[in-house]
N, C-alpha and C positions, 0 to 999 in steps of 0.2 A: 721607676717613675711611670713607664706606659704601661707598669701591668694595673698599679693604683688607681691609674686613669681611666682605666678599664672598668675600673670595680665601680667607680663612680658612676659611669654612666652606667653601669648594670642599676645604679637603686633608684634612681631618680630620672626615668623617662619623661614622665607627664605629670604634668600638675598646671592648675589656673589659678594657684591660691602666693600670694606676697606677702607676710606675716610680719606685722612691724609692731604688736604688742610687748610687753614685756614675760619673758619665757621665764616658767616655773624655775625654781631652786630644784638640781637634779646634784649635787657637791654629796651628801650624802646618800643617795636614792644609786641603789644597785641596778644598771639598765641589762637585761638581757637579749638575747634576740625574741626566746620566743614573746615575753611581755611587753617591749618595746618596740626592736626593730621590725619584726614581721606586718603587726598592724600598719608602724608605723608608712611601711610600702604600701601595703593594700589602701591605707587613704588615700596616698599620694596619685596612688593611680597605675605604678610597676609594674602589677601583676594584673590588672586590663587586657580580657581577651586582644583587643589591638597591639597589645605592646609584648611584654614579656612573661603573662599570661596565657600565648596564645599555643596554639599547639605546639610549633617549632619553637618558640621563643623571639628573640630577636635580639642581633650582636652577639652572638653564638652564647647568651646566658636564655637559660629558661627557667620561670618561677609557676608554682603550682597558683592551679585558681583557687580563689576564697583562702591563700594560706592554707589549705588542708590538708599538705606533705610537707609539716614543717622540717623531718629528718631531711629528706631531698632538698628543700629550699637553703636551711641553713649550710651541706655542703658544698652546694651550689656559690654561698655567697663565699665562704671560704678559701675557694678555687682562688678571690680576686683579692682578699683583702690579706696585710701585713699587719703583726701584732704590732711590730716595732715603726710604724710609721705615721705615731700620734701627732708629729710636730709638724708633717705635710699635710694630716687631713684638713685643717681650715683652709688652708688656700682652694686645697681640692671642690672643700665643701660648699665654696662660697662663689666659685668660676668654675663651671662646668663649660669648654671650650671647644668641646665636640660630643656631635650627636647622629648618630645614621640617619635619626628621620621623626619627625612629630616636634613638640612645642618639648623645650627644656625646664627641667625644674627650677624653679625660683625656690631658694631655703628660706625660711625663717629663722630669727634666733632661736625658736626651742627644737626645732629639727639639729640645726649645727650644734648645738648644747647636749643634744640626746646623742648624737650619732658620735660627735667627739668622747663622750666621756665611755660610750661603748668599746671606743676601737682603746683607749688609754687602761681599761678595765680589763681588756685581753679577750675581745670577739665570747663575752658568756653566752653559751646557747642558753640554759632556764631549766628548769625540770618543773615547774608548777603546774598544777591540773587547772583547764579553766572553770573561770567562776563561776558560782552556783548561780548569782542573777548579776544585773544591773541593775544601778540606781540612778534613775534622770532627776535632777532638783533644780526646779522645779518639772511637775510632770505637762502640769497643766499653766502652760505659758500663755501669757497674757501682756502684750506686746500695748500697752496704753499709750506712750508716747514715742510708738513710733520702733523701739528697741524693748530688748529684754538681754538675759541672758543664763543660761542652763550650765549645770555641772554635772558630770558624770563621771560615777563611781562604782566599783568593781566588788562586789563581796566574796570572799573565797569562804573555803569552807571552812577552814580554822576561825574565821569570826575578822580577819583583816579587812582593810580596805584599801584598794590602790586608785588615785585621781584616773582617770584614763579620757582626761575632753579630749587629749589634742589626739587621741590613737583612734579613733572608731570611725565608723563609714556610718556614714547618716544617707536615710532614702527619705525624701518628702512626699508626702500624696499629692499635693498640689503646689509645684516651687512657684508659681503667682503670687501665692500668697504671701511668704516671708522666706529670708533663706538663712541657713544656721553657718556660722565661718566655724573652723578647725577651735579657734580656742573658747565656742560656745555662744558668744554673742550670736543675737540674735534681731535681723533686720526687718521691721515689716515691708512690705512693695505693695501690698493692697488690700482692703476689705475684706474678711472672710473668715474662716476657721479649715485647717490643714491637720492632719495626723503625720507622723516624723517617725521614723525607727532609726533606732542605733543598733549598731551589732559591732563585737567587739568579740575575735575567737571565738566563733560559733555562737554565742550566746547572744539572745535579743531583747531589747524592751522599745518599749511604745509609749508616746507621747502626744500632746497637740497642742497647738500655737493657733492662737485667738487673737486675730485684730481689727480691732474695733472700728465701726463707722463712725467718721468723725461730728455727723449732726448729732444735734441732742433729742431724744425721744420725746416727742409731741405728750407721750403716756407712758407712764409707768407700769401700766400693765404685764403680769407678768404670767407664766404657765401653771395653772392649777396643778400640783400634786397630786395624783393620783395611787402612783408607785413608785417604785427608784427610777424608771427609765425617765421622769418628767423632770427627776432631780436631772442628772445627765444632760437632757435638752433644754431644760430648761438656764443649767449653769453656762452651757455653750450659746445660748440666746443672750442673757444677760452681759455677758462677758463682752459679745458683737455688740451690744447697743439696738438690739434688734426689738421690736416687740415683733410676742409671738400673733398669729392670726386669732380672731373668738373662735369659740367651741362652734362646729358644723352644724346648720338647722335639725332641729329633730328626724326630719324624711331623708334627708339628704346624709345624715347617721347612719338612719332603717336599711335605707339603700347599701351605703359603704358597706358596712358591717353582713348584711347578705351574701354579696357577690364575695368578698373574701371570707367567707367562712366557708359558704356551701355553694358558691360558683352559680347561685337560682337569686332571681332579683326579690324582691316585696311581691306580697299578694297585695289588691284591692282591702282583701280585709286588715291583711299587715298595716296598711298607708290607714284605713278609717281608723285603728284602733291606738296608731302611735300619738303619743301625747305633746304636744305643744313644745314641752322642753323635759328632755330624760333627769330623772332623778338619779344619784348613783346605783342605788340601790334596782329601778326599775330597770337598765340599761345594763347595769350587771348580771340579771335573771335573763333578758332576751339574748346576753350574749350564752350563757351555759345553757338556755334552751337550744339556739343555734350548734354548738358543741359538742351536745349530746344526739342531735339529730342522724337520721341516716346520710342525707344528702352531702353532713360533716365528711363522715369516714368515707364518702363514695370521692368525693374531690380528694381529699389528700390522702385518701388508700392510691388514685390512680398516681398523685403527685409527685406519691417516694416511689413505686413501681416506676415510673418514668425515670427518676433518680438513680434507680436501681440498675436500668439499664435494659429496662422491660418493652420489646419492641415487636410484632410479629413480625416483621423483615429478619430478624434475627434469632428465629426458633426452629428455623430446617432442618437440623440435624435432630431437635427432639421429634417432632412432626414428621419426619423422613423412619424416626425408631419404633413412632406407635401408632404410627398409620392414624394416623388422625389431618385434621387442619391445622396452620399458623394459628390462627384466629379463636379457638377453642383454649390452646395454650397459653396461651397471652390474657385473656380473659382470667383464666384459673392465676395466674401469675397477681392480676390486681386484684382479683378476690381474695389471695393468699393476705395483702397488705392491707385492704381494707377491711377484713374484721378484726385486726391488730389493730388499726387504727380507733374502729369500733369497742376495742375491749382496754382501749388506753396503755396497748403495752409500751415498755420502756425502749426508746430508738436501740438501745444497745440491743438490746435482746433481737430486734430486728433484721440489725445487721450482723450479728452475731448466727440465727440461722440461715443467712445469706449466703455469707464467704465463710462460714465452718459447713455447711451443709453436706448432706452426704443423704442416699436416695432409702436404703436401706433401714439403717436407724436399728435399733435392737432387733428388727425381727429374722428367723430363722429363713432359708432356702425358698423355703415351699409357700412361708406366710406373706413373703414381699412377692414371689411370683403370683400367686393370687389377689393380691393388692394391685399389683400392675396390670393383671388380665381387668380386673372391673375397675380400673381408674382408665385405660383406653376405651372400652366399652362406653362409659358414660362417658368422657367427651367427645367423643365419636357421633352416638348416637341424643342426648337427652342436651348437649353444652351445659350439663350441672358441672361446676366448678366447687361445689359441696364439699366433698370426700378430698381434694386437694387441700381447702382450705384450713380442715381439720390438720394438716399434717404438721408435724412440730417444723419443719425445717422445707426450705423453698428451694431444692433444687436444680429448678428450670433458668435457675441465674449462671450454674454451671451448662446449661443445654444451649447456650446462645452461641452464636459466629462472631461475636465480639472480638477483634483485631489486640491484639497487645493486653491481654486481660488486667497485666497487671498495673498496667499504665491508664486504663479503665476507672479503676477499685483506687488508685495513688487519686484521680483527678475529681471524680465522682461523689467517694466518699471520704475525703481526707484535704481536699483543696488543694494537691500540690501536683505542678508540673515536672513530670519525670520524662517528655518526650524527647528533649535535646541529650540528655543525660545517657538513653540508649546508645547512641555513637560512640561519643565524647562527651568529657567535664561540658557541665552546661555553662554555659558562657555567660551569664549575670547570676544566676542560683547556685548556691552551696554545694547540687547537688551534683558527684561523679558516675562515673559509669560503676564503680564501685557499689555506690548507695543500690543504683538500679538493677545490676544483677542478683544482688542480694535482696531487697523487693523481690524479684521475680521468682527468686529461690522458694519462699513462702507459698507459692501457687505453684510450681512446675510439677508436683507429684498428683495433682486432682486430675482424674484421667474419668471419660466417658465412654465407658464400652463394659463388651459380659464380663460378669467379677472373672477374675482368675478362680483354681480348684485349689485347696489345699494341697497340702504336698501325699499325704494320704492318698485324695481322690487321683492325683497323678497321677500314682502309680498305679491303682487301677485301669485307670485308662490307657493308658503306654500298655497295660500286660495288654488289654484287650489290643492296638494295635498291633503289636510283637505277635501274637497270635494271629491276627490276619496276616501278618506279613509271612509269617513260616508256615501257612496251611498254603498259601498260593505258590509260594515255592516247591513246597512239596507235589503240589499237583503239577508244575510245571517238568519237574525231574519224574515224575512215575507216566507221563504221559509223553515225554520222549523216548523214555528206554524201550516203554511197552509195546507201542503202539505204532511206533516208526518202521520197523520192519513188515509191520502186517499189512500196517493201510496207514502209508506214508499220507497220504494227502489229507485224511483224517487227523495226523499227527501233528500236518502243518498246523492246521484251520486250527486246537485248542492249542498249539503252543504259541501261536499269534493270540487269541484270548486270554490264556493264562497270563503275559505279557502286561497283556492292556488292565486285565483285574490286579497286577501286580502294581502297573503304575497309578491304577486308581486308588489304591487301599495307600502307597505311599505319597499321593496326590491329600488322599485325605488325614493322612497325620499335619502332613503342612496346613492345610487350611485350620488343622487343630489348636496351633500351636496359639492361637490369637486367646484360646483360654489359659493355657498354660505359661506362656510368655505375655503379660499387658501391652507390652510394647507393639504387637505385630495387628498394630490395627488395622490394615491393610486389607483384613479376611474376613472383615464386615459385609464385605460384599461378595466375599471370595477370591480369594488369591489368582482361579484361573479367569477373571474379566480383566485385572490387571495386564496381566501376563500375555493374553488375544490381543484388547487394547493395544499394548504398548509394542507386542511383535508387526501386529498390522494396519498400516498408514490409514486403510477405508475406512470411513464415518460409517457408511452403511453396514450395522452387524450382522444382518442374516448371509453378507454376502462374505463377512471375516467368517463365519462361522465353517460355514458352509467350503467356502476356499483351504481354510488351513487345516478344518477336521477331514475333509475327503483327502486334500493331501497327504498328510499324516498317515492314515487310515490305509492309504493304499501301499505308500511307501514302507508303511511295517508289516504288511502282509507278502511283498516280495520282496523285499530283506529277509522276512525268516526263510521264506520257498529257499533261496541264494544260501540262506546261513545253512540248512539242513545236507544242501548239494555240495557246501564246500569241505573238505577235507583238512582244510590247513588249521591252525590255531588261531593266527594273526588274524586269519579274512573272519572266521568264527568269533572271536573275540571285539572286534569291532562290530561286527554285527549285533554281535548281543549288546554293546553300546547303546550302539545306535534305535533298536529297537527299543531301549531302554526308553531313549530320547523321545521317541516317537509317541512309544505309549504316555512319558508324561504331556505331551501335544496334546495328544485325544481325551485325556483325562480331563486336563483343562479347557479345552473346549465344549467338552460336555459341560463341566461347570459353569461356564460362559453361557452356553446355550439355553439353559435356564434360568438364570439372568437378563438375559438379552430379551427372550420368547417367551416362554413357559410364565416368569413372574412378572411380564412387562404391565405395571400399571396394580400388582397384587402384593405379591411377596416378591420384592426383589432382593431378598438373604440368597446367597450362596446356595447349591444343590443343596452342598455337602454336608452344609448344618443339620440334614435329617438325619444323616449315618452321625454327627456327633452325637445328636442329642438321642439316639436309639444306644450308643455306645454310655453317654449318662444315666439314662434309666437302664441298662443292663446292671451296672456300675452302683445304681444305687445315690445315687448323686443328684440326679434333678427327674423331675418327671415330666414337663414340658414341652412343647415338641420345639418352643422357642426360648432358649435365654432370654430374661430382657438384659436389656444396656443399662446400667446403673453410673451414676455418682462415688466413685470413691477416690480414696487416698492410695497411691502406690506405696508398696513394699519391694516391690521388687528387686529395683535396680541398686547396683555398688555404688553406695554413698561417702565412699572412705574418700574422694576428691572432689567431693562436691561443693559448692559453694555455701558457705555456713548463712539461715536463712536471717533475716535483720529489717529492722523498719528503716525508711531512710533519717540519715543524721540520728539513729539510736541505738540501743545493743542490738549485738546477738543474741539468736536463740540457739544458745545451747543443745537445749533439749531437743529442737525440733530436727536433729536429723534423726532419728527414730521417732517420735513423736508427732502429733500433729502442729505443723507450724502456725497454721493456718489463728488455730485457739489461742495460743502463746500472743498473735498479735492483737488478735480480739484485746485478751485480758489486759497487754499491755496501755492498748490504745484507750480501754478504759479507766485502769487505776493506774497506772506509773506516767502515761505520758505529759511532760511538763508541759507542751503547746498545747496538750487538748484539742490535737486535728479532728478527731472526728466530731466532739462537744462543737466546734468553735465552726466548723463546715458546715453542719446541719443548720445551728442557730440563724447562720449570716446567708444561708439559702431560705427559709422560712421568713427573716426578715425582710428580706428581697420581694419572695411571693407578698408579702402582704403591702408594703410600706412601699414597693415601687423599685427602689433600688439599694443594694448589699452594704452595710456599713464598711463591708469588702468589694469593693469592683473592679474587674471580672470579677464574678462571684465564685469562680474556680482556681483562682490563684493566690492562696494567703501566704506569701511569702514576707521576708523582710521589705522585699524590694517592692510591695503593694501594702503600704502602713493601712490600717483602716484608719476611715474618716473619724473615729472617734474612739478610743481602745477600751477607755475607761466604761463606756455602756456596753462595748461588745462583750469586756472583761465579767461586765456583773450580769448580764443574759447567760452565760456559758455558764457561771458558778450557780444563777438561781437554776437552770435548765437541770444541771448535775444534780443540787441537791435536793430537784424535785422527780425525783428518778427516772430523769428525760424522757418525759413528759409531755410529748408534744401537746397535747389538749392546755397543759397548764401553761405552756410557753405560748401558746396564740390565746388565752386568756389574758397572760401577762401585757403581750403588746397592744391588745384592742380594747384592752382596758383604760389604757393610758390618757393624758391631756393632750400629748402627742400624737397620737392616732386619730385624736377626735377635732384635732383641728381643721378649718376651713381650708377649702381649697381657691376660695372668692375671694372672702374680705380681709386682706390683709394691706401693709403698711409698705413692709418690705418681703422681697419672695421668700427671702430666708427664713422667714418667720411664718410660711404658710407648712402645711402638707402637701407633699408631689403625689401628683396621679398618675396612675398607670393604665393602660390600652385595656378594654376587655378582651378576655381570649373567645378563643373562639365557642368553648360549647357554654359560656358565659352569655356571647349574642344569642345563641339557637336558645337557651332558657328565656332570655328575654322577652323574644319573639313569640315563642309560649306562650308567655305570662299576657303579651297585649292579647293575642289573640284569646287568649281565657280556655284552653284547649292543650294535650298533651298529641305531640305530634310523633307518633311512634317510626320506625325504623322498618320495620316489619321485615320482608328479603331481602333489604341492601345489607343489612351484617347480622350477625349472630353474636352473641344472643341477642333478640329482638327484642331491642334496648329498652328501657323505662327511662333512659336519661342519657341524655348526651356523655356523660362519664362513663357508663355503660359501655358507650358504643365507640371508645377513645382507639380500639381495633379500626384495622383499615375500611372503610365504604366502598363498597361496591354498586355509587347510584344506579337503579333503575327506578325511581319513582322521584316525583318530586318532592320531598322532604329529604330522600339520600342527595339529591344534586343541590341543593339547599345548603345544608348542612357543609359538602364538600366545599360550594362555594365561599362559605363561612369560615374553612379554615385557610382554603387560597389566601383572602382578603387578612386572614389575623394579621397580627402586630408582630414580629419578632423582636424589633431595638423599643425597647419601653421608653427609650429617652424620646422617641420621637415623638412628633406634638402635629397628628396632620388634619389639615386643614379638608380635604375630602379622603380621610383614608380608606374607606367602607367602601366611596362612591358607586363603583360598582358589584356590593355586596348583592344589592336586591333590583336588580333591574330590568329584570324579566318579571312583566306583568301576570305572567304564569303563576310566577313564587310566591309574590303578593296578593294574585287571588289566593293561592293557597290559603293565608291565614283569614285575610278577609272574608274570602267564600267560608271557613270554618268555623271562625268563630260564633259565640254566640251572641255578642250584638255590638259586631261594628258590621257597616254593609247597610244595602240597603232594605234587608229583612228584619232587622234589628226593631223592636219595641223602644229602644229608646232614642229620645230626641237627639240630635245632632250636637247640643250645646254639651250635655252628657257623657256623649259618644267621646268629645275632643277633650273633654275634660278627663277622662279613665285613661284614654290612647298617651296622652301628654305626660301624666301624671306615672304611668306604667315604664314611658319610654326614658323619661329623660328624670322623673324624680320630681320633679314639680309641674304646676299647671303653668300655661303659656301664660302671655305680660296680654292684658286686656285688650290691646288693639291687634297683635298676631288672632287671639283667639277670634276675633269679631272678622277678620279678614278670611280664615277658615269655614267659618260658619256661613258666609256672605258665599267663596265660592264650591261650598257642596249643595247649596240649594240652589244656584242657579247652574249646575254645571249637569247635561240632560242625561249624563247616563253616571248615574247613582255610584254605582259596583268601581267605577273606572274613577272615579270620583276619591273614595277613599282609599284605592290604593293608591293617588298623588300622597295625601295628606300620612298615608303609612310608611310611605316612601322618604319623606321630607322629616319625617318623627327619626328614623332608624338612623339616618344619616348627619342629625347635629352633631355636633361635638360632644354632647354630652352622654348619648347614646352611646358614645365610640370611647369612655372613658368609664372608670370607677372613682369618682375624684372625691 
């Protein structure tokens, strides 16, 4: 009886849910654990990190999270339950009478229905694989009076179908809105439209609940059709009772469609020549004109390089290997993606020479060492980014200090959170520590250092070692026998030499081994800075150098005097130890001291890398006096226990422990994966950048547990993106094409039915400010290259003039939460009357050198800044005081001042 009692409160910790409908017929329905009882915990709530999900468990039972060890969990439950004790479970099931701690389960009929006829059926664990999909009926609920109610069903692969409402875990996007009970009914709480996931054994679908505003529409007006996505907004408009907003003025279009395509506002001539009201047809050429532009591919060449993970803070170790700047690399990195972008290649492809990339590529030895000698030259000296951009594959993605790469590449290019996952099972996602080492398995063999040598070259090299090594010995033995007796002192001085060239020649096989072992990366800089470093506590190196190489130096010169005067073996035999010891001191100090001194500020590689690469060109092997550091894939290491590599929640790759893994998920991620991470992550970041905010948000986490606001448009964005062979040109045609895009951000009924606007960014305002001034305000020595465009110049600034402090000031002030809505958030963008002379002193005719009239003036400044002209008594108030205000210059930078800082300045709406 208290073991029973036990079991019961193992299944049924928490729950908020009292179920007093009428429970499905289950008399012939075969229940097992894995199709019934396991979900049927995971809804209840059981296996909740707080409860018996949690690390230890709790009341000494432990259940795995999301159900994902069903073996473990089903023995687990078996520990508690008796086949023979059908005729106690109701009582059991219906008075739960102790509990260690939290709210106790309340059962419903069809919980006590399902779990009685499991325990009377003999505890079936199941063997069934899970189902290929879900099916929500309806998908798209539409809550008119108040309730609805949805059905869901399970497709397996044989063509069955099992009910499964009462077993799945439902996540709402917005529980304000309506909330779903266990047997699918469906309650509205408020106004609105919500997206819903269910997930049932790993497998997920997506829905949305629609509840309507209860006044009746003044207008039946509804969203022109443009494309499918206006079908989509426009069904979820309809459904609210919402009307949508009218199509945006024509300038106020001009304007939108600008700033998000090419991040540059309207010209004067843009604004004269737009028409009155866009025909499809003329509004569809100005957008493919836009698309095709350069200023296109220069905004979202930098867009996905930023995506990418493209930072000059985070290029040192390349910059540190080709003696170059951050800033050069970083540069060549967005020119890499923006003439992709220019040439409309396919996102796959993109990220495909990203995370497959390798530095090499087909070419031989000597043809890649020549590519790297004049790819450092020229960004060293000319910042052409040229010769990089041509390169099939973008390597400097592998050259960054990026933290957890692979938890990087999971969140960046895939939307999923693998960071709790690295500890421990994540505690609301699917995903385990299991999922994450295997991710990371994919990445662990891409190593940044000199290629390894064949095994061929090896052996050359080692003979060439082994040969220095027995010519030193040799002279060490023909120079004690010979020479000792005649002119001992003589004997001493080269057997203390012969010694120290002994421990240098074995000094420099170690520092060797960083080619012939990948692993020993350590001898990038030389094995003996480590070694000084870490033997001595002082910061100051000339005084390590100097302290432990004179020590050394002296103490192996009388040790040998002592070793040559002693007669014994023992006192002989530690001596030669010890001298042994000594000379590797001195060996590595020398190393050190060329590191430290000799390359401070030049070459700071290792001495020793000169006697390598003199031993390579003896060898045949390279001719260089430097290796470079390349991109590749390890071979090296014993892969017989390695972790087999996998996406998360999908196969194995087999192939990839010989192979590259790296490809394997490429390929996967493009033709096999059901969720379409990487399709469905670019889309709903791209919709973000343009439309304000993610049909996913955060825009990094498409989990079950974050439904998008609308599945069914993110569903048909992802399938037209794929089958226009991701495409980004054709996917931001697709979205700015729409009735949806081109609605107002003014004049609407209900907000629901307008367009949201989003903050300009920052090199957004700097083009702005441009454009009023009528003037391009270059960069010149604050960065390199000496930008032609704020996107250029998206590398760090180094203001010394006032357009670099300008410009800095511009990114200070940007926006980061787009949701926000501020009332001064510029304020102090432009407040130094310096900066605003800036523009006003340059342009060509605001100021008071300007040919034209004043009424003119306010008319281009207005028209520039904000998209329309002022309301006739602001303008008259302006005009009123520049002409009576006595100093001209100081004059229009008030009124430049008061333009840059509306709200609508400070918005693309």
């Amino acid at each position: 009886m208290t073991r029973f009692n036990a079991s019961l409160f193992v299944f049924f910790c928490l729950s908020l849910q009292v179920f007093a409908e009428e429970p499905p017929r289950l008399e012939s329905q075969k229940v097992t654990f894995v199709d019934h009882v396991r979900p049927l915990m995971q809804r209840l709530g059981c296996a909740a990190f707080r409860c018996h999900g949690g690390i230890e468990g709790k009341g000494e039972f432990r259940l795995s999270r999301n159900g994902l060890k069903t073996n473990s969990d089903y023995e687990e439950v078996l520990k508690y339950c008796q086949t023979n004790t059908a005729n106690k479970s109701l009582s059991f099931l219906t008075m739960l009478e102790e509990h260690e701690e939290g709210e106790r389960v309340a059962l419903g009929p069809y919980e006590t229905q399902l779990l009685q006829r499991w325990f009377e059926q003999g505890n079936l664990r199941g063997e069934s694989l899970p189902p290929q999909r879900l099916i929500i009926e309806p998908a798209f609920v539409e809550c008119k009076n108040g309730e609805a109610s949805i059905t869901l069903v399970a497709l397996h692969e044989d063509g069955s179908r099992q009910s499964i409402t009462n077993l799945v875990v439902i996540h709402l996007k917005n529980p304000s809105i309506a909330q779903i009970e266990p047997s699918g009914q469906v309650s509205a709480l408020s106004p609105g439209s919500t997206g819903f996931s269910v997930s049932y054994r790993g497998v997920t679908a997506y829905g949305m609940i629609v509840v309507p505003v209860q006044e009746d529409s003044s207008t039946s007006r509804s969203l022109r059709k443009q494309n499918e996505i206006d079908h989509y907004v426009g069904r979820s408009l309809q459904a609210l009772n919402v009307v949508p907003s009218t199509q945006a003025a024509s300038k106020t279009l001009l304007r939108r469609v600008a700033f998000d395509l090419t991040g540059h506002p309207p010209t004067l001539q843009d604004y004269d020549a737009c028409p009155a009201e866009w025909s499809q047809t003329e509004y569809a050429d100005h957008v493919d004109q836009l698309i095709n532009s350069d200023p296109f591919s220069r905004k979202w060449g930098r867009w996905i390089a930023e995506l990418s993970g493209c930072d000059e803070r985070n290029l040192s170790p390349a910059a540190f290997a080709m003696k170059v700047r951050n800033e050069p690399l970083a540069f060549a990195w967005y020119d890499w993606t923006r003439q992709r972008v220019a040439q409309d290649a396919p996102y796959h492809e993109i990220v495909r020479n990203q995370l497959a990339a390798t530095s090499r590529g087909n070419r031989s030895t000597q043809q890649y060492s020549d590519f790297y000698e004049e790819l450092c030259e020229t960004l060293k000296e000319k910042f052409s980014s040229k010769l990089f951009a041509d390169e099939a594959s973008n390597d400097l993605f592998w050259k960054t200090t990026l933290g957890r790469r692979n938890e990087f590449i999971a969140q960046q290019f895939l939307g999923l959170d693998l960071e709790c996952a690295r500890c421990h099972d994540h505690p609301s996602e699917r995903w385990t520590q299991n999922d994450y080492d295997a991710f990371a398995a994919v990445f662990n063999r891409v190593v940044y250092q000199e290629q390894p040598l064949t095994r061929h070259n090896k052996r050359q090299v080692l003979s060439y070692l082994a040969g220095g090594i027995a010519f030193a010995l040799l002279m060490l033995l023909g120079i004690s026998l010979k020479l000792r007796k005649s002119f001992p002192t003589i004997s001493y001085l080269l057997f203390g030499m012969g010694v120290v060239v002994l421990g240098f020649v074995v000094f420099c096989g170690i520092n060797y081994l960083h080619l012939i072992n990948e692993k020993m990366t350590f001898t990038a800089r030389g094995f003996g800075v480590y070694f000084v470093d870490s033997l001595c506590p002082w910061t100051d190196s000339q005084l390590k150098i100097v302290s432990l190489g004179g020590i050394a130096i002296v103490a192996c010169l009388v040790i040998a005097i002592l070793l040559f005067r002693s007669r014994k073996m023992v006192a002989r035999a530690v001596g030669w130890g010890t001298v042994a010891v000594l000379a590797f001191i001195v060996a590595a100090t020398i190393d050190a001291a060329y590191v430290h001194t000799l390359g401070a500020g030049q070459d700071r590689f290792s001495g020793v890398h000169a006697l390598h690469h003199a031993v390579l060109r003896k060898a045949g092997v390279g001719g260089r006096e430097q290796q470079p550091r390349e991109i590749f894939l390890s071979h090296s290491a014993d892969r017989s226990t390695e972790i087999i590599p996998a996406v998360p929640a999908g196969p194995a790759f087999q192939n990839g422990v010989e192979d590259d893994p790296r490809k394997e998920l490429i390929e996967w991620l493009i033709h096999k994966d059901p969720n379409q991470f990487l399709a469905r992550n670019f889309v709903n970041r791209v919709w973000a950048e343009i439309m304000g905010e993610g049909l996913v948000s955060p825009v990094d986490n498409l989990s079950p547990a974050n439904p998008p606001s609308d599945p069914f448009l993110l569903d048909w964005l992802v399938a037209d993106f794929i089958n226009h062979n991701w495409s980004l040109k054709h996917l931001v045609r697709q979205i700015v094409l729409s009735s949806a895009y081109r609605r107002s951000t003014i004049d609407f009924e209900d907000p629901r039915g307008a367009r949201s606007i989003r903050p300009l960014q920052a090199a957004e305002r700097f083009h702005l400010i441009e454009a009023i001034a009528g003037i391009k305000l270059h960069f010149g020595k604050d960065c390199n290259p000496q930008a032609k465009s704020a996107y250029d110049a998206f590398v760090r600034l180094k203001p010394s003039t006032p357009v670099g402090k300008l410009m800095r000031q511009l990114l200070k002030s940007s926006l980061k939460n787009q949701k926000d809505i501020p009332l001064n958030a510029a304020i102090n963008s432009l407040t130094d009357n310096r900066r605003l002379a800036l523009i006003t002193g340059n342009s060509q005719w605001i100021g008071a050198s300007g040919k034209l009239d004043s009424n003119t003036k306010i008319n281009r400044m207005s028209l520039l800044a904000m998209g329309r002209k002022l309301e006739p008594q602001n303008h008259e108030f302006l005009v009123e005081f520049v002409e009576s205000h006595g100093d001209q210059q100081a004059a229009w930078n008030e009124i430049l001042w008061v333009l840059l800082n509306t709200e609508e300045a400070q918005f693309n709406y």
